[in-house]
C-alpha positions in Angstrom: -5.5 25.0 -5.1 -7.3 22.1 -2.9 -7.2 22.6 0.1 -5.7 19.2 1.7 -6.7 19.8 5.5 -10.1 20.6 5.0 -10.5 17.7 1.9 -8.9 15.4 4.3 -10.8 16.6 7.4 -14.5 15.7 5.9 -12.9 12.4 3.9 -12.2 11.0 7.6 -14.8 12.2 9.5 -17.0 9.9 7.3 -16.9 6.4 8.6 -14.9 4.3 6.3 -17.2 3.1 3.1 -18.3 -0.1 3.1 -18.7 -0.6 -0.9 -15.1 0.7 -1.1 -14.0 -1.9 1.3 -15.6 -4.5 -0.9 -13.8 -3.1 -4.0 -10.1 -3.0 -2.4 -11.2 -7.1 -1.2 -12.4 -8.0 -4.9 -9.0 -6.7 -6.4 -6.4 -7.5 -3.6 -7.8 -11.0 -2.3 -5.9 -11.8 0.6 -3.3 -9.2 0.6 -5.9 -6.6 1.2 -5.8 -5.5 5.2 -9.3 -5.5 5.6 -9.5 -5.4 9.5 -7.2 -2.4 9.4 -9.3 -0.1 7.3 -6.6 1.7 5.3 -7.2 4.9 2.9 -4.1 3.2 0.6 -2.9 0.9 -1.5 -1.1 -1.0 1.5 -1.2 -4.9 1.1 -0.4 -7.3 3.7 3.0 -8.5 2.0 3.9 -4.4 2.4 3.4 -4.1 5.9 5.5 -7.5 6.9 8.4 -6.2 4.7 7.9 -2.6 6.4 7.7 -4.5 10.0 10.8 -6.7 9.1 13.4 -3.6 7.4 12.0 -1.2 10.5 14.7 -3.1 12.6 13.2 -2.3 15.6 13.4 -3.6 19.2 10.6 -3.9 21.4 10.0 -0.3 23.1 11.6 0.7 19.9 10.3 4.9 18.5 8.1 4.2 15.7 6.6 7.6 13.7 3.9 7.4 10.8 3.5 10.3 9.0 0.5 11.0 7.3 -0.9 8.1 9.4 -4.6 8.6 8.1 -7.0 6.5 11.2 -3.8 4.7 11.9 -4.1 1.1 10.7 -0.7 0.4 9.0 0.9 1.9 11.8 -0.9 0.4 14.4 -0.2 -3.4 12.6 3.7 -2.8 12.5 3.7 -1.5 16.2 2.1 -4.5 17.4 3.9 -6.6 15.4 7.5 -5.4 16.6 6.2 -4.1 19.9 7.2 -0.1 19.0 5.9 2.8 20.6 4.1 4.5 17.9 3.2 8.4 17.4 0.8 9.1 14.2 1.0 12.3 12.7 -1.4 13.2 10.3 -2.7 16.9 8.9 -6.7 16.0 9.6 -8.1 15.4 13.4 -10.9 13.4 12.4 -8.2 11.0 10.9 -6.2 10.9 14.5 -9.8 10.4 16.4 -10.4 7.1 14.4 -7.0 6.5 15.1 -6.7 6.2 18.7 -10.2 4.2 18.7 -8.7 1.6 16.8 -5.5 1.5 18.5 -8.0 0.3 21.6 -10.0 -1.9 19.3 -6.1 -3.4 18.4 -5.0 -3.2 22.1 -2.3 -1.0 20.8 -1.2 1.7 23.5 0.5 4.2 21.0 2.7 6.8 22.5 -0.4 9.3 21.0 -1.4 10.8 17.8 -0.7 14.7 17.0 -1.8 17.2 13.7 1.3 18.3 12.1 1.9 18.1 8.5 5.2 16.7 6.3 7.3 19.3 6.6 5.9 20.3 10.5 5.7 17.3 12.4 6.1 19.1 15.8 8.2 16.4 16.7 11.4 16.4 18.3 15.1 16.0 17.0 16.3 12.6 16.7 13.5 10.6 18.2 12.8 7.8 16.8 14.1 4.8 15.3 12.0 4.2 12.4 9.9 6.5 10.4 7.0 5.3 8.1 4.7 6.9 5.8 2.2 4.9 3.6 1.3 6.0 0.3 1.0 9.9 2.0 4.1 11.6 0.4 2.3 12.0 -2.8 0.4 15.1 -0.6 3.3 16.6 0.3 3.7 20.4 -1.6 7.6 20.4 -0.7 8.9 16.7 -0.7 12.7 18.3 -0.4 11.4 19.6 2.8 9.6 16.6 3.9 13.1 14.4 3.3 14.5 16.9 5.6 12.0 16.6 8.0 12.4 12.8 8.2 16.1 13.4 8.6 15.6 15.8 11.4 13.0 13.2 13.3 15.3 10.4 13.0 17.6 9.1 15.2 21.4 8.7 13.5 21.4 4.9 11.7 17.4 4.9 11.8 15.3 3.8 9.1 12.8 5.4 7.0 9.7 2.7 5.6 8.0 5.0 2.5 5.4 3.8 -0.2 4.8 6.7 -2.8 4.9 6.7 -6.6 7.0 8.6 -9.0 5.7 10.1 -12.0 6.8 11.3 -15.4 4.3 14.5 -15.6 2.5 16.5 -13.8 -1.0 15.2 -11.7 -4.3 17.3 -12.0 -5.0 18.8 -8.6 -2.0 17.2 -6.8 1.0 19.1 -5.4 4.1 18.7 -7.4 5.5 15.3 -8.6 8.6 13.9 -9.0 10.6 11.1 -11.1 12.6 9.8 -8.8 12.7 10.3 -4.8 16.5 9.4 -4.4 18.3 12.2 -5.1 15.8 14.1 -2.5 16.7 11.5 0.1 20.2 11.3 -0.9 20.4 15.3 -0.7 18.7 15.0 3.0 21.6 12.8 4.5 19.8 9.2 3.5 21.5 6.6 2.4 18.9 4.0 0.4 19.3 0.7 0.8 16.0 0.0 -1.3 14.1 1.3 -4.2 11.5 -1.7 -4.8 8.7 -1.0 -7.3 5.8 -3.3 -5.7 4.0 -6.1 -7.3 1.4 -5.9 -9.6 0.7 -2.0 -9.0 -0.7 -0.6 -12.0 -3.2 -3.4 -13.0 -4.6 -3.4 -9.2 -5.0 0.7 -9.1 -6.4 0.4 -12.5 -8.9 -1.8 -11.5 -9.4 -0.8 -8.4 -10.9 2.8 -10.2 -12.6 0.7 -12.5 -14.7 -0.8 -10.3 -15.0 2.4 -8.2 -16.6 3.8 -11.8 -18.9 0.9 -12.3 -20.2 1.1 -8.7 -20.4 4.4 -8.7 -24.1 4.9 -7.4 -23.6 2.5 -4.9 -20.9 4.5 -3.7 -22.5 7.6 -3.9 -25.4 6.5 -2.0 -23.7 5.4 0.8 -21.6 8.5 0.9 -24.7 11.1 -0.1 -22.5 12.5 -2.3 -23.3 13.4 -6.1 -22.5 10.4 -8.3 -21.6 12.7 -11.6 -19.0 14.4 -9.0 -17.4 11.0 -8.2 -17.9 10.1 -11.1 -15.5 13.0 -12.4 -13.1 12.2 -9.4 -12.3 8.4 -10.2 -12.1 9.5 -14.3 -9.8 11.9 -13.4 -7.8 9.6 -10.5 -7.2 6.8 -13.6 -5.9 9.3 -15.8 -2.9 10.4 -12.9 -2.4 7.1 -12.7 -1.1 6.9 -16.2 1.3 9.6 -15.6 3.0 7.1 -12.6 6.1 5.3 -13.4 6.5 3.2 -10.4 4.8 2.4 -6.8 7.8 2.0 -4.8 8.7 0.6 -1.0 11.7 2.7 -0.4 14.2 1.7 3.1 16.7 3.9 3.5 18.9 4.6 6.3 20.1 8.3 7.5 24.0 8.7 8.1 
């Protein structure tokens, strides 16, 4: 089983590639964040409708969980003037993190290691919780759900990207078809369940391009080019077992 700490660990303490970055700008145009450096799928029209169905007032408690070096969060705290706290399972990620929350004159509340179902945060302290395109990491999403529960405040919304599948990923935690019934079962109500535009055909080739650059990629990174090689072949085919990219709001009773 993959270790996700330690994969995640070296993945961040890597600055953030340059030829990927390129990639991601090809596929997405102008919805791709570029200044914000994202390890996601995140596009621009996400994080406005995230910012706008967050509800929240200025000095308003904004988490992101699994908040990778921060950018997504970072953009929908300054954009509703929250107090952000990142929480992500990987240090490296959390020291990019709070250098770009200077370099976006962002002062977040701070960024801590906890994991899905161990934030370390406290009970009913925020007002929105987000988590972009993370969940799929979590081994126990029914705990996770709970978790979200337990760190929102009563009426607060939770802001989620993730996919649902119909089998089974190689070397991914389990899957599952459809996160409602999780979030239902964890005291959410959901208000929305939007799959997001043109999803499949911009993952697809997003991994195509990853293939056919595949030594410029591995010579920026030093890494083997038949290993990455293996990783993006094996990244399109769990893309065929997704259903669905979805934006989910929901609000906890």
């Amino acid at each position: 089983m993959t270790d996700w700490k330690a994969a995640f660990t070296a993945t961040f303490r890597a600055p953030a590639s340059a030829v990927s970055a390129r990639i991601w700008a090809e596929v997405y145009g102008d919805e791709y964040p570029a200044e914000l450096d994202t390890y996601s799928f995140v596009t621009r029209s996400d994080l406005h409708h995230i910012a706008r169905e967050a509800r929240l007032a200025p000095g308003g408690r904004l988490a992101d969980i699994g908040c990778g070096r921060g950018g997504p969060g970072l953009w929908v705290a300054a954009h509703t003037r929250a107090t952000l706290t990142g929480v992500d399972i990987a240090e490296t990620a959390l020291a990019s993190a709070r250098r770009r929350a200077e370099s976006m004159d962002v002062e977040p509340a701070g960024f801590r290691v906890g994991s899905f179902e161990d934030t370390g945060l406290d009970d009913a302290s925020f007002e929105a919780v987000m988590s972009i395109d993370a969940l799929l990491f979590a081994p126990d999403k029914p705990r996770a759900c709970a978790e979200f529960a337990r760190i929102l405040a009563p009426g607060g919304r939770l802001l989620v990207t993730t996919w649902d599948f119909e089998g089974q990923p190689v070397n991914r935690p389990p899957q599952v078809a459809d996160h409602r019934p999780l979030l239902e079962e964890a005291g959410f109500d959901v208000l929305s369940y939007e799959v997001t535009p043109d999803w499949r055909e911009r993952q697809r080739r997003t991994m195509e391009l990853s293939l056919e650059r595949v030594a410029d990629l591995a010579a920026e990174s030093g890494d083997d080019p038949d290993r990455l090689c293996t990783s993006f072949e094996q990244t399109l085919r769990n893309q065929d077992l997704m259903t669905r990219r979805v934006l989910i709001v929901a609000s906890l009773r």
